[in-house]
Every structure is written in C-alpha cells, then in structure tokens.
N, C-alpha and C positions, 0 to 999 in steps of 0.2 A: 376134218383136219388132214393138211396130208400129211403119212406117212412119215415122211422125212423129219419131219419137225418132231413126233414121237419116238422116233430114234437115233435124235441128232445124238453126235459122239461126243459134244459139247454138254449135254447137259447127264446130271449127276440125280440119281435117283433116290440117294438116300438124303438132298436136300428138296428135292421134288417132296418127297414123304414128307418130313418135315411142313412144308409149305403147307402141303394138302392138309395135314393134322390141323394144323392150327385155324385155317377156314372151315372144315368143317368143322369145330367147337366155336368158333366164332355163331355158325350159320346154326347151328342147335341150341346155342345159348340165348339166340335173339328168339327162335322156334316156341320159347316158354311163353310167347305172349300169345300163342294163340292156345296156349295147353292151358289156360283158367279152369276148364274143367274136368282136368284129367289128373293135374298135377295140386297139390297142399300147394299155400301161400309159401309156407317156408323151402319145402322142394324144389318149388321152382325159381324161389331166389337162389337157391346154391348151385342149381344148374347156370343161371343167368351168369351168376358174378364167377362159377371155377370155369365155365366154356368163355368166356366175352374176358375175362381175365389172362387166361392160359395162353388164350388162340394169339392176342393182340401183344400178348411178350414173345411168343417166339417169333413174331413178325420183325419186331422192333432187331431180334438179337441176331436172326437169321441177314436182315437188310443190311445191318452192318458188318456182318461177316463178308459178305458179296462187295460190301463198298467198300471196306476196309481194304479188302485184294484188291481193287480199281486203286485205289490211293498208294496200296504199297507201290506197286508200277509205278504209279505215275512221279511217285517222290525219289524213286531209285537213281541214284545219279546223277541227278537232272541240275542245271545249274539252275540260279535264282531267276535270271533273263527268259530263260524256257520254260518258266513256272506256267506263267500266267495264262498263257495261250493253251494251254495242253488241263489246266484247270476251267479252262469258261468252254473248253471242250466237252470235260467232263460233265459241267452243268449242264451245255446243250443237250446231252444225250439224257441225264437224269432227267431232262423237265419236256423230253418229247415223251419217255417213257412212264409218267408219272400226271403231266398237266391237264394234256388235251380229255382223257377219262375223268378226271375231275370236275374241270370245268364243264366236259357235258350233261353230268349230272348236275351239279350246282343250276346252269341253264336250266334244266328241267326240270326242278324242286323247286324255283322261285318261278315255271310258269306253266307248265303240262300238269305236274304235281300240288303245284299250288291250287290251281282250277277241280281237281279232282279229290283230293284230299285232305282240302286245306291247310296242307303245309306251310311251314311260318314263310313270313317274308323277307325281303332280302336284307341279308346283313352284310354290308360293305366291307364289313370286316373279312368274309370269306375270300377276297380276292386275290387278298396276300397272305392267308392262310395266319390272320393275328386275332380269330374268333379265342385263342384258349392260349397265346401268348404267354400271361401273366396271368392269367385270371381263368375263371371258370368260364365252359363256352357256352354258344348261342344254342336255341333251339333247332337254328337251320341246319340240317346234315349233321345231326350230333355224331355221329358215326366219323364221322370226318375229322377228329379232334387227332386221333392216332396219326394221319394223314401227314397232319400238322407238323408233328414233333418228327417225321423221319424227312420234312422237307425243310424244314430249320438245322437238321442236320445234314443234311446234304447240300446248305448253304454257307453254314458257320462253320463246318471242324477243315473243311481246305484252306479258308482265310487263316484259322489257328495254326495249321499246319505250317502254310508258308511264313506266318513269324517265326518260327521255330527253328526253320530252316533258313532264314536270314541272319537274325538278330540272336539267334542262342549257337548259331554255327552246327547244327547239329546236321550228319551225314543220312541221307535218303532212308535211312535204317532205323536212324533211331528218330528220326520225326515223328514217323508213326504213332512209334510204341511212347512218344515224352506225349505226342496231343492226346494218344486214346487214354493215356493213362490219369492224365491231367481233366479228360472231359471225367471222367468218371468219378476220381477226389471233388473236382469244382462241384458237379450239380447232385451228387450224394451229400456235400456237406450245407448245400443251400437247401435241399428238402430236411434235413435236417432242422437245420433253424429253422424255418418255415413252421415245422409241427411242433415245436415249443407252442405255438398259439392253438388253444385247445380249439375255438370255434371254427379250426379249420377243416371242414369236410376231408374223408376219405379219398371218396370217388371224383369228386368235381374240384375238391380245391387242392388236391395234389396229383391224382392218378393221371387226370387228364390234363395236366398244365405244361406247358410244351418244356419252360426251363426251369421244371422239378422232374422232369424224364428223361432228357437227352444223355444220360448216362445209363440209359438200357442199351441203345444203337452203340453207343463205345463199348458196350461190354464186349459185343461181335466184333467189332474192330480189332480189340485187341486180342481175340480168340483168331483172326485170322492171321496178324502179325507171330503169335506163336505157332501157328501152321505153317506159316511159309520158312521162317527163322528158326523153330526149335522142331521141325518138321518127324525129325528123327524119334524122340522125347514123346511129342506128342501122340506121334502112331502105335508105338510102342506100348504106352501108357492109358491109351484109347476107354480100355474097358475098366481099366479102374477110374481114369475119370471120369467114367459114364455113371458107373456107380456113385460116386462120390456127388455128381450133378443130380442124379436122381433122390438121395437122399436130402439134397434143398430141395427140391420140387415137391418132394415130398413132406417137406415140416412147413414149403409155401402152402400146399394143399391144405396140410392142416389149422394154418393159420388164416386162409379163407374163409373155411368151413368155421372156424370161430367167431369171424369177421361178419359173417348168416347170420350163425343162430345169436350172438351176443352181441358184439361192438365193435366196430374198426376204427373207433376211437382211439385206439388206445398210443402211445407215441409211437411204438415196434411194427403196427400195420401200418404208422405211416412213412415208418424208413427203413429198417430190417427186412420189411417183408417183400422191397421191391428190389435191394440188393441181391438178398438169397436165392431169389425167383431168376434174374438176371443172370448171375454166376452160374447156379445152375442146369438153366439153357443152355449156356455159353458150352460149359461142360459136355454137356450131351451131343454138342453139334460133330465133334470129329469123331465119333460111332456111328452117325449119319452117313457122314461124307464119305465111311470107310466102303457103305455097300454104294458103288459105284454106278454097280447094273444092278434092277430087278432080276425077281424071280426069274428064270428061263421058263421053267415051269408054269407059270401063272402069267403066262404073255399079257392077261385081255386085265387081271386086275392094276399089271405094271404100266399099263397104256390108259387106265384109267387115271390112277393114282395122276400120271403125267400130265391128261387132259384137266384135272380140276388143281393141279400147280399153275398152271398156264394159264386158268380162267381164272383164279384165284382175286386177283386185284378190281377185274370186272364182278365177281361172285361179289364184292367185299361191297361193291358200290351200289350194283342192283338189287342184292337182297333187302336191305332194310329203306332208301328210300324209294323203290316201286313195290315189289313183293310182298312183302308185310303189310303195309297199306290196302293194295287192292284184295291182300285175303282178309283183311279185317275188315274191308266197305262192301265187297262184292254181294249182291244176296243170294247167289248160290251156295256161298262157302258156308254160310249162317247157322245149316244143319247139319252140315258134314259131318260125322266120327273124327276124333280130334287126331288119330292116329293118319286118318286118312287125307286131314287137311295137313298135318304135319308133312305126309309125303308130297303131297301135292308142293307143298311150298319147297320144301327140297329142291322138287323135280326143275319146277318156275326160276328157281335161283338160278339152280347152273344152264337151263335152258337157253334163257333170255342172256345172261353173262355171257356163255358160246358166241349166240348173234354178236355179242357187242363186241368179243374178242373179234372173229370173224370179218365183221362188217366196218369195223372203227380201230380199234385197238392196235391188230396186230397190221392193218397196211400204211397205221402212222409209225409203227414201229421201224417197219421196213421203208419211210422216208427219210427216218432217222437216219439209217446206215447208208443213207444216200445223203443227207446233207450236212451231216457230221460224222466223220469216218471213226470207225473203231481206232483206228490206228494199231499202238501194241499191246492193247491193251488183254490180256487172255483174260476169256472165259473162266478157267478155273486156276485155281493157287496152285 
C-alpha cells in the first residue's frame, strides 16, 4: 500500500477503528465454525450471534453516517431542477464503490466456488440484490443479505429525500433530518407489526430482511445530520453520549446473550433490541470521530488498524465465500490445532482481501473519480 493512502489527511481514524472493530468481530464470529472442537455448542453460538451481530450493526450505522454527510451536501441549497443529476451522481459513485466487488464474488460462487465447493446455485434474485427484500434469503452468498439492506438504502432514502424537498417544501436542512427521521419511525413500526406473528424467526425472518432494517443505516444518517447541525452540542456532549450509547450496547449485549442461551422469540429481540443496539452505535460514533489521528506513538498499530478499514469490504466478501470453505475442504487443514487454523484463516482473509483491494477494488475506485467526479462533495462533516 502506498504510504500516502495510510496517511491521507482525509481519512479519520477514529472511524477507521470503528470500521476495523466491526470486521474483525464479524471475521471471529464466522471463525466459530471451524472451532467445533475447541469451543461448547453454546460458546460458540454466542461468539457467532454477539460478533456477526455487533460487527454488521456498526456497519449498517457507520455507512450511514458517511452517507448521510454525502446527502446533507448534496441537499444543501440545491434547487429541485439540480436534484436529479447531482443525485444519479451520487448513485454512480455508490455503485462503482460497492458493485463491481460484489458481483465478482457473486461470479465466482455460482462458478469457481460452485465447482469447488459446492456452493448453491444461482439465484437470480442476487442480481438486483431482492434475495432477502421481503422475505428470508437465499443460500447463495448468505453473507450478502447485510449487502442488501445498505444498497436499498442508498437507492430509496435520495428518492424519499427529493419528495420532501419538493412536495413538503422543506429547505436542504431539514430534508435530511424529516427523511432520516421518517426512515426510522416507517420501518421501526413495520418490524413491529411484523413480530406480532409469533412463527416469525429472529435471525432470517426479521434480522436479515432488507425493509425490517433500513432504519439501522438512518440511524447514522441522522447522527451525522446532528454532527453537522448541532455540531457544537454534540462535541461537547461526546463523552456522555458515549456513555449513555454504551449502556444500550450493553443491555443489547445482554439481550443477545439471552437470545443464546434461551429464545429470541420473544416480541423485545425482535424490535427493542434492534433499536437499542442502533441508537446506541449511533451514540458512540462522535467519540470515534473525536480521535482524528492515531496514536503517534503506535505508528505501525495505527497503520494497521487503517489497512484492515480499507480491506474491510473485500475482508467482508472473501472471508466467508472462499476462506471458510477452502479451510473446511482442504486436507491439510483437517489436523491442524484449532487455534492454529483459526490464525491461519485470519491471516487468508486479510491476505487474499489486500490482493483483491490492490488488484480490483481500489483501481475501479480510482475510475470512479475519473468518470464520475467527486464534485463538492467533502470527505468529512
């Protein structure tokens, strides 16, 4: 990696951290399938569900904190005639930054992977990203389902936005704050209804369904709308909302760890526990965002932390459909110390994710900014 990219004065270290947190608990939490023999049945469900849980809500709340500043810009001022172009901008640049790594995986699960591991077959459904729409998803790229809900929202909450800013009259300012506020009432009270039906799963018939989540990514939205707007308030206020977000996180924790050992049936894990966890997140991000720079001190961990943010998205995609796989088929791996295939698989994730950042990722990134301009859009709130 070169240098410059690790010390760009654009990127922000205490969302870097963030980032990294939640991929590594993502990438430990799937690690429990190959610990069968090292871990209890029940231990390593509570690793599975509080790491694959934790990692993929700060994703959700973090994405929309970043998007959310992309939209406040772009809604600032802007007359209704200048929407549209400056929005299918927006999309451009989301769907260079987001597609081409999807669909090369997807490509390679329905035929390198499929050949090698027998990974399911293609579901048509993943093209346009409606495998977990409404319903519970496919076996193909289960991992893919989170994918889902942050590109439904980087679809739907611009079109909501520009009603708002039409037809409600409302000024660049408060679009924002009426859509994020609005995504968050709409699909908190549709999961709601939703779990009045008892035979409705947890995990696959709420967790994973794209329009009973799209009010995790508004929650960041409107954490970044009072960044930019109550900026003052905010910064000020930083460490006691951090406390006060750690304390949901932490009755989320507890309400997982329930969800283990007893039942996530119950109505509260299937609507409480996703707001609390939400807010939160939300809460904790501007005590993130406050440390700016890394450690001085700890140059080589700051530079790390920064390389597995960056790989983060490729980590997200390689780990579970090649990794996991080839250490569960391999027959080297067969005898291995589980401590040792756990590193190993570690090591394989961010490995092969580097290449794919390196080789794929970051030089369609860099056509992005060549065939759809940044514009004014800044980096940070």
């Amino acid at each position: 990696m070169q240098q410059d990219e690790l010390n760009n004065r654009h990127r922000n270290f205490g969302l870097d951290l963030v980032r990294a947190v939640a991929i590594v608990l993502v990438l430990l939490s799937h690690g429990t399938l190959l610990m069968a023999d090292l871990l209890s049945e029940t231990n390593r469900r509570l690793v599975l569900y509080l790491g694959g849980y934790f990692g993929v809500e700060l994703f959700f709340v973090l994405s929309g904190f970043l998007i959310g500043g992309l939209l406040i810009t772009l809604f600032s001022d802007a007359e209704s005639k200048a929407l549209w172009p400056k929005i299918c901008n927006f999309w451009r640049r989301r769907w260079f930054r987001t597609l081409p790594n999807y669909y090369l995986f997807l490509l390679l699960n329905v035929t390198l992977f499929h050949y090698w591991f027998g990974t399911a077959e293609m579901d048509w459904r993943h093209l346009l990203f409606l495998q977990n729409l409404a319903w519970p998803g496919s076996s193909l790229m289960p991992e893919s389902w989170s994918l889902a809900v942050e590109e439904w929202f980087y679809l739907t909450i611009p079109m909501l936005l520009v009603g708002v800013h039409t037809f409600c009259g409302a000024n660049g300012r408060r679009t924002v704050l009426y859509g994020m506020c609005g995504y968050i009432v709409l699909f908190t009270l549709l999961r709601g209804w939703v779990a009045f039906e008892p035979s409705v799963q947890w995990d696959e018939g709420i967790r994973k369904v794209v329009i009973l989540r799209l009010d995790a990514v508004a929650w960041g939205g409107l954490l970044a709308w009072l960044m930019r707007f109550k900026s003052d308030f905010m910064t000020k206020n930083r460490h006691a909302h951090a406390f006060m977000g750690a304390v949901l996180v932490v009755i989320s924790v507890f309400w997982v760890h329930s969800g283990v050992t007893d039942t996530f049936d119950t109505y509260w894990h299937k609507t409480l526990l996703f707001t609390f966890t939400s807010a939160g997140v939300a809460m904790l991000i501007p005590w993130f965002y406050s440390m700016d720079r890394g450690p001085r001190q700890w140059p080589l961990v700051t530079q790390s932390i920064t390389r597995i943010s960056l790989y983060s998205y490729s980590i997200y995609l390689v780990h579970f459909s090649f990794v996991l796989p080839l250490l569960q088929t391999w027959p080297i791996t067969r005898n291995l110390p589980p401590l040792l295939l756990l590193t190993l698989y570690l090591v394989l994730s961010i490995g092969v994710a580097a290449l794919v950042y390196h080789f794929f990722e970051k030089p369609i990134i860099d056509m992005r900014d060549k065939v759809s301009p940044r514009g004014h859009y800044p980096r940070r709130l």
